[in-house]
PyMOL Python script that loads the backbone (N, CA, C, O; Angstrom):
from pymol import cmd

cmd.read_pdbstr("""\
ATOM      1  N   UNK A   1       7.062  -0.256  11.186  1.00  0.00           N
ATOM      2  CA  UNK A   1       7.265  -0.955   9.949  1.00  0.00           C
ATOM      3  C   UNK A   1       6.158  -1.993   9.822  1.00  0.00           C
ATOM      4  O   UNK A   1       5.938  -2.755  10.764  1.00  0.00           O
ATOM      5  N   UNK A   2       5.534  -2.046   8.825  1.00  0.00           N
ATOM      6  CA  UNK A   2       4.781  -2.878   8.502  1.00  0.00           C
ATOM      7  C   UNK A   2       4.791  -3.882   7.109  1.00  0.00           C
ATOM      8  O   UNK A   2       5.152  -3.293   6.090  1.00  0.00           O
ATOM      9  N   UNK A   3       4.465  -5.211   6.960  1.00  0.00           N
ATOM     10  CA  UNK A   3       4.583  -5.739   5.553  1.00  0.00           C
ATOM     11  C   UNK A   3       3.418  -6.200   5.212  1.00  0.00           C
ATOM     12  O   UNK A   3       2.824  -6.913   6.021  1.00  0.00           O
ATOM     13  N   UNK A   4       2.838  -5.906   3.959  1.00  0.00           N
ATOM     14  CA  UNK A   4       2.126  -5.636   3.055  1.00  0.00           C
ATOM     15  C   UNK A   4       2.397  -6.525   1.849  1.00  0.00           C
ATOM     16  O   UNK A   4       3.319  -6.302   1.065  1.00  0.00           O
ATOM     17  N   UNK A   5       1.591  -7.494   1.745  1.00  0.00           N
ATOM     18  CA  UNK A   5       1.820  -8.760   0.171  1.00  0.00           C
ATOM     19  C   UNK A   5       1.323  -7.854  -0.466  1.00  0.00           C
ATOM     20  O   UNK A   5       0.574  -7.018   0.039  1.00  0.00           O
ATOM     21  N   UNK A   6       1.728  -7.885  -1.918  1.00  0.00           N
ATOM     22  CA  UNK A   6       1.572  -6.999  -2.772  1.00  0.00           C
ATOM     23  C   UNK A   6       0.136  -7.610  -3.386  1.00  0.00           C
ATOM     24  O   UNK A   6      -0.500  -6.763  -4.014  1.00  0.00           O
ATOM     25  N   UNK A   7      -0.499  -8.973  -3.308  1.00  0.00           N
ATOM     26  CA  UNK A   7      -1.326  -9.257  -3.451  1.00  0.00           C
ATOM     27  C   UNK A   7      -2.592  -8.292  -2.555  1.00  0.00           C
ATOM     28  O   UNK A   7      -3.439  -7.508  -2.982  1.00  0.00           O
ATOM     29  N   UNK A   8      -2.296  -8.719  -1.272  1.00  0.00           N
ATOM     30  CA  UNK A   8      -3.002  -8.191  -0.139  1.00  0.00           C
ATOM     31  C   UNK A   8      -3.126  -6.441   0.058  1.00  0.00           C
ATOM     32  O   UNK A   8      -3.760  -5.890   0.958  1.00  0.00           O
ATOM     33  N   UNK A   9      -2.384  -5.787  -0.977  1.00  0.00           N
ATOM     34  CA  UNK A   9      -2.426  -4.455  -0.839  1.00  0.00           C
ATOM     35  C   UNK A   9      -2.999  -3.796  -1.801  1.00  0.00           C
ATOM     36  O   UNK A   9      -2.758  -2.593  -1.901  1.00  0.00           O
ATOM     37  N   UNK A  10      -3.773  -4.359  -2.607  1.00  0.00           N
ATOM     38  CA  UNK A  10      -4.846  -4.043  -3.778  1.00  0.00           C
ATOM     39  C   UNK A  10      -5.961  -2.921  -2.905  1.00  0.00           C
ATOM     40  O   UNK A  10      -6.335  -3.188  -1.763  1.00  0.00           O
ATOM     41  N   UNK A  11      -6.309  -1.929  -3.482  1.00  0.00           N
ATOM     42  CA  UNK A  11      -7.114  -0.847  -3.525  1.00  0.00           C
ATOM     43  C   UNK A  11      -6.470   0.201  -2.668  1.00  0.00           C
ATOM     44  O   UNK A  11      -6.915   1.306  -2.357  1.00  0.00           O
ATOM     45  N   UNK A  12      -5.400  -0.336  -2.366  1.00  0.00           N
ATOM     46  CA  UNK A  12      -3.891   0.687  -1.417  1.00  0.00           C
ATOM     47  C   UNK A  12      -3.372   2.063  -2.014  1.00  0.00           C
ATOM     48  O   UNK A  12      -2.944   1.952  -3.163  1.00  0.00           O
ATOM     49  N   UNK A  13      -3.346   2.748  -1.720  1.00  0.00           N
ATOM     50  CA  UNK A  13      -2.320   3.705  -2.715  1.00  0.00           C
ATOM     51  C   UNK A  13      -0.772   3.990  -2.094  1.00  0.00           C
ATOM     52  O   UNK A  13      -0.493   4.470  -0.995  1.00  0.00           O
ATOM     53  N   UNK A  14       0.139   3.535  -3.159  1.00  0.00           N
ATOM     54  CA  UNK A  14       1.485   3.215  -2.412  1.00  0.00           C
ATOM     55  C   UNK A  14       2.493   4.614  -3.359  1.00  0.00           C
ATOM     56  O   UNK A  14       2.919   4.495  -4.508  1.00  0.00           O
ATOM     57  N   UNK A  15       2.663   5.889  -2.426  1.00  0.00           N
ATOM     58  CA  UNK A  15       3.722   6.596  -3.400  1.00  0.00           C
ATOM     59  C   UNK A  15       5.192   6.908  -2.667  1.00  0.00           C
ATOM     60  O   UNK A  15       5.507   6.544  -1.534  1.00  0.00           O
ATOM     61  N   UNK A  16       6.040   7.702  -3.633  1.00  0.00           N
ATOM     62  CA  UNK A  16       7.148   7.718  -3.156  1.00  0.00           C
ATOM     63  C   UNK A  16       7.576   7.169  -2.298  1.00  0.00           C
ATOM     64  O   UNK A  16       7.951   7.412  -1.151  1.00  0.00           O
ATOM     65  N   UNK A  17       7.446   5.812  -3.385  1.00  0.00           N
ATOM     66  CA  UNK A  17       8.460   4.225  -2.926  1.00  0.00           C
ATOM     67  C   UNK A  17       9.550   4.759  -3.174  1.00  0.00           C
ATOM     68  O   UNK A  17       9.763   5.836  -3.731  1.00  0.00           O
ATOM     69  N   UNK A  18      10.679   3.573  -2.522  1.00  0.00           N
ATOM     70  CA  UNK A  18      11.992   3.493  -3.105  1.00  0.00           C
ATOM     71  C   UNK A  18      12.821   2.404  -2.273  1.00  0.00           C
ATOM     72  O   UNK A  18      12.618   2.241  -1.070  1.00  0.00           O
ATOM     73  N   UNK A  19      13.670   1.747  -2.919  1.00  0.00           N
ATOM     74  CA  UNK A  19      13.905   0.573  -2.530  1.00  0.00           C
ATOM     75  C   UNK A  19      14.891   0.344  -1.689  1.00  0.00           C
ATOM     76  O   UNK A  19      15.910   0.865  -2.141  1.00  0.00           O
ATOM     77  N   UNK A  20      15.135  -0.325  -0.410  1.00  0.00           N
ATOM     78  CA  UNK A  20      15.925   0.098   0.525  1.00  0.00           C
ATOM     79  C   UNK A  20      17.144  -0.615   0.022  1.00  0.00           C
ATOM     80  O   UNK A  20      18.154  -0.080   0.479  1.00  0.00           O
ATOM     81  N   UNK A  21      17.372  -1.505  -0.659  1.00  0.00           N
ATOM     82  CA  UNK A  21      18.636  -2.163  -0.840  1.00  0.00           C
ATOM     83  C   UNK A  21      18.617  -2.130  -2.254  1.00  0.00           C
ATOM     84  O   UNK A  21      17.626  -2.082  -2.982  1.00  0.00           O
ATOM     85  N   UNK A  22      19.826  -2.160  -2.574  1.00  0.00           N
ATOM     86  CA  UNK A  22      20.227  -2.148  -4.382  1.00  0.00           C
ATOM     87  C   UNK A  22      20.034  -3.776  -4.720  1.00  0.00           C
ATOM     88  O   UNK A  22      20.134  -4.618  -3.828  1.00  0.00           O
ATOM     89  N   UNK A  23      19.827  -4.024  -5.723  1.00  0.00           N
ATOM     90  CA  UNK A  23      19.419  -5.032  -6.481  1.00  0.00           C
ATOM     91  C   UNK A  23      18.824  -5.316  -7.296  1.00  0.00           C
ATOM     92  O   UNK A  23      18.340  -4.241  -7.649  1.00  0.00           O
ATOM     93  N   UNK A  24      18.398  -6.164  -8.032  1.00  0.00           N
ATOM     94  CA  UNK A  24      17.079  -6.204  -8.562  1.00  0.00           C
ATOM     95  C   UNK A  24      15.894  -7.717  -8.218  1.00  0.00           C
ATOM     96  O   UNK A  24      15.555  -8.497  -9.108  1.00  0.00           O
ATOM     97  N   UNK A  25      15.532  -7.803  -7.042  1.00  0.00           N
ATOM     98  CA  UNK A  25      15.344  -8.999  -6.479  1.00  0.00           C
ATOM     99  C   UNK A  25      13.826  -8.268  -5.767  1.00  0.00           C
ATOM    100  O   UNK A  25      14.025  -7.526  -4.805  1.00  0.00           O
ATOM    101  N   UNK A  26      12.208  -8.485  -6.263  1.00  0.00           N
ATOM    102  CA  UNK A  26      11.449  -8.237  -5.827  1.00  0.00           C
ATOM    103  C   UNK A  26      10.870  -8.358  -3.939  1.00  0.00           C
ATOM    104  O   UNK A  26       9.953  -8.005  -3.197  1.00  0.00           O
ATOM    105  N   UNK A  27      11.860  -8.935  -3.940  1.00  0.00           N
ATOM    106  CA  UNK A  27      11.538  -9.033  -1.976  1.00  0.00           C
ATOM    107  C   UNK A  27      12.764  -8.256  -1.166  1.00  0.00           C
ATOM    108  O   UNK A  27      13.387  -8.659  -0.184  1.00  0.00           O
ATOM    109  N   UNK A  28      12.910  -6.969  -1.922  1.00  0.00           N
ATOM    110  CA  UNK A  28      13.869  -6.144  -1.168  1.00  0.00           C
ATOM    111  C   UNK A  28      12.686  -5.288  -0.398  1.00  0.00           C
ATOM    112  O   UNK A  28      11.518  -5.253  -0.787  1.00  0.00           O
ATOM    113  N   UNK A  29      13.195  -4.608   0.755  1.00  0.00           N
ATOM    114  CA  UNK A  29      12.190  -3.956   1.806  1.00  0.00           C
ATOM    115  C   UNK A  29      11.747  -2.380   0.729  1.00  0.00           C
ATOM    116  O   UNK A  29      12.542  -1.954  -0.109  1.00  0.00           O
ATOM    117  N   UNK A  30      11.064  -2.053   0.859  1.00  0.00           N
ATOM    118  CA  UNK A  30      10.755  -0.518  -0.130  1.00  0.00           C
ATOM    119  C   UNK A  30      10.139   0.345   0.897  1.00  0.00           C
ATOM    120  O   UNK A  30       9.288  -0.092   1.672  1.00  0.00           O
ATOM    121  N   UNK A  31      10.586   1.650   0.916  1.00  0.00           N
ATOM    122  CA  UNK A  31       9.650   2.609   1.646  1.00  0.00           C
ATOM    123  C   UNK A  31       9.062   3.277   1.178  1.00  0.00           C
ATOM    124  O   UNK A  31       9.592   3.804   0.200  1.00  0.00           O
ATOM    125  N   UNK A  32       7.750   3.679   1.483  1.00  0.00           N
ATOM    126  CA  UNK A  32       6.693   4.070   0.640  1.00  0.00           C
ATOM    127  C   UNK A  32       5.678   4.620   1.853  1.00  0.00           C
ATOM    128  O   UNK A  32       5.577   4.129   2.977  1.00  0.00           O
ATOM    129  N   UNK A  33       4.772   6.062   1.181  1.00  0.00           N
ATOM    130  CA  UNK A  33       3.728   6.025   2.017  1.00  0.00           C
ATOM    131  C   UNK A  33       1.967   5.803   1.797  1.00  0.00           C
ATOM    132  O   UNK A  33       1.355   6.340   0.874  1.00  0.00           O
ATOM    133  N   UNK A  34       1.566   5.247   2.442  1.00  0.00           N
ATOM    134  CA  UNK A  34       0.487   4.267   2.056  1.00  0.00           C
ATOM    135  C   UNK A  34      -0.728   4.953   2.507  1.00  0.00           C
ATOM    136  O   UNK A  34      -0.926   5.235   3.689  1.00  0.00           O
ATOM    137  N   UNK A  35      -1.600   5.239   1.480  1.00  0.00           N
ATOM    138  CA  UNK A  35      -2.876   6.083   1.434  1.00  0.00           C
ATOM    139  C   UNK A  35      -3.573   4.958   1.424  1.00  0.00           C
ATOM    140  O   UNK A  35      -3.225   4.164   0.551  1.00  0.00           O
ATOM    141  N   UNK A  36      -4.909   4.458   2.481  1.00  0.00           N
ATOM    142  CA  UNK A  36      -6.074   3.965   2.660  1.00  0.00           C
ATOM    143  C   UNK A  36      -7.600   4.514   1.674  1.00  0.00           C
ATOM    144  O   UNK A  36      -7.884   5.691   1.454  1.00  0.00           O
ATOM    145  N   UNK A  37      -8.456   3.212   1.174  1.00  0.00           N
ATOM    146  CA  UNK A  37      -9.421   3.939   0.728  1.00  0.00           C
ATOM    147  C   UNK A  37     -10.582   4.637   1.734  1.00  0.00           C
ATOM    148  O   UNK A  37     -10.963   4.153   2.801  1.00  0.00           O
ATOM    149  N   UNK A  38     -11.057   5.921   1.113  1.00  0.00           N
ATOM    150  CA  UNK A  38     -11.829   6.444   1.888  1.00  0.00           C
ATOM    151  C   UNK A  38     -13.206   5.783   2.628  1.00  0.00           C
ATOM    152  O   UNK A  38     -14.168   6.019   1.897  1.00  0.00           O
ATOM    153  N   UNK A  39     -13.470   5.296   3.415  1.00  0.00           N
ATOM    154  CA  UNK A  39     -15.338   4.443   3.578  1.00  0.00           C
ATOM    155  C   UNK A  39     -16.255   5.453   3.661  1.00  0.00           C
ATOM    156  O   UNK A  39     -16.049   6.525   4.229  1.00  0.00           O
ATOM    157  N   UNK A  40     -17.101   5.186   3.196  1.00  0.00           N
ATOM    158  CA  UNK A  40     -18.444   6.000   3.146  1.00  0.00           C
ATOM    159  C   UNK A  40     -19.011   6.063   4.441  1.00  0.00           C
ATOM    160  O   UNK A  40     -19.081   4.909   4.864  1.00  0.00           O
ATOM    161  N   UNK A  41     -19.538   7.041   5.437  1.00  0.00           N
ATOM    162  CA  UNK A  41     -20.268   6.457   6.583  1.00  0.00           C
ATOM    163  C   UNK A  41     -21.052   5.188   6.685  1.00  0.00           C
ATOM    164  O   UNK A  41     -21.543   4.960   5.579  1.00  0.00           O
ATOM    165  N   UNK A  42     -21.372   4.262   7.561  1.00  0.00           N
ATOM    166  CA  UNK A  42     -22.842   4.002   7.689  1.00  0.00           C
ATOM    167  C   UNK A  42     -24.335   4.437   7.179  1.00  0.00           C
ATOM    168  O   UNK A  42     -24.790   5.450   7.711  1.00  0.00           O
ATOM    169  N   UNK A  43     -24.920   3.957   6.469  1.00  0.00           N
ATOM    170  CA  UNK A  43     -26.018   4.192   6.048  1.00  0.00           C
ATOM    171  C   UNK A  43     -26.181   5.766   5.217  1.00  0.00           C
ATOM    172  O   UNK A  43     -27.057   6.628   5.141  1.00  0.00           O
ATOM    173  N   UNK A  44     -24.974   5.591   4.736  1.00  0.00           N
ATOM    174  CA  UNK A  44     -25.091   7.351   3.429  1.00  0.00           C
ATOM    175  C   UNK A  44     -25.447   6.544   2.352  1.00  0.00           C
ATOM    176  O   UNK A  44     -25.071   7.008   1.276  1.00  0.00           O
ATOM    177  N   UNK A  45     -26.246   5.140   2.267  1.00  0.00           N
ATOM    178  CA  UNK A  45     -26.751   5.097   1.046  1.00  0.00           C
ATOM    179  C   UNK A  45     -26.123   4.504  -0.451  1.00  0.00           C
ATOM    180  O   UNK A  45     -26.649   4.077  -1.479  1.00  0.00           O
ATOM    181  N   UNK A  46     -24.760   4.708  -0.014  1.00  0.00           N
ATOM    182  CA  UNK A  46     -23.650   4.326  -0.732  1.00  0.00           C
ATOM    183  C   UNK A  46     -23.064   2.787  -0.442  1.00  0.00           C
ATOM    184  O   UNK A  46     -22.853   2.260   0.650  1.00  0.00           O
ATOM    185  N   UNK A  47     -22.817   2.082  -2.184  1.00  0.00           N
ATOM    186  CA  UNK A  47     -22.320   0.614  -1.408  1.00  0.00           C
ATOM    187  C   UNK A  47     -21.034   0.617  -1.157  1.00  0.00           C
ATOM    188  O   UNK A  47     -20.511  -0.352  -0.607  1.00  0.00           O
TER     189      UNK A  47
END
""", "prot")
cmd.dss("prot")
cmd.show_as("cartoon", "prot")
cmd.util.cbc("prot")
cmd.orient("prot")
């Protein structure tokens, strides 16, 4: 388990969330699986 500020998780890709507790209170735990952006190698030229 890991936590993730929703600030701090910008360029993240977060799918098939879903929220572990009923409510409607933004600091309920959510499970979700979390795609990283791809990096370019070293020196391919790319910024």
């Amino acid at each position: 388990m890991v936590e993730i500020d929703h600030i701090l998780g910008r360029g993240l890709t977060f799918s098939e969330a879903r929220v572990l507790r009923e409510g409607g209170s933004d600091h309920y735990p959510v499970r979700a699986l979390v795609s990283f952006p791809k990096e370019e190698p070293k020196g391919s030229g790319k910024p």
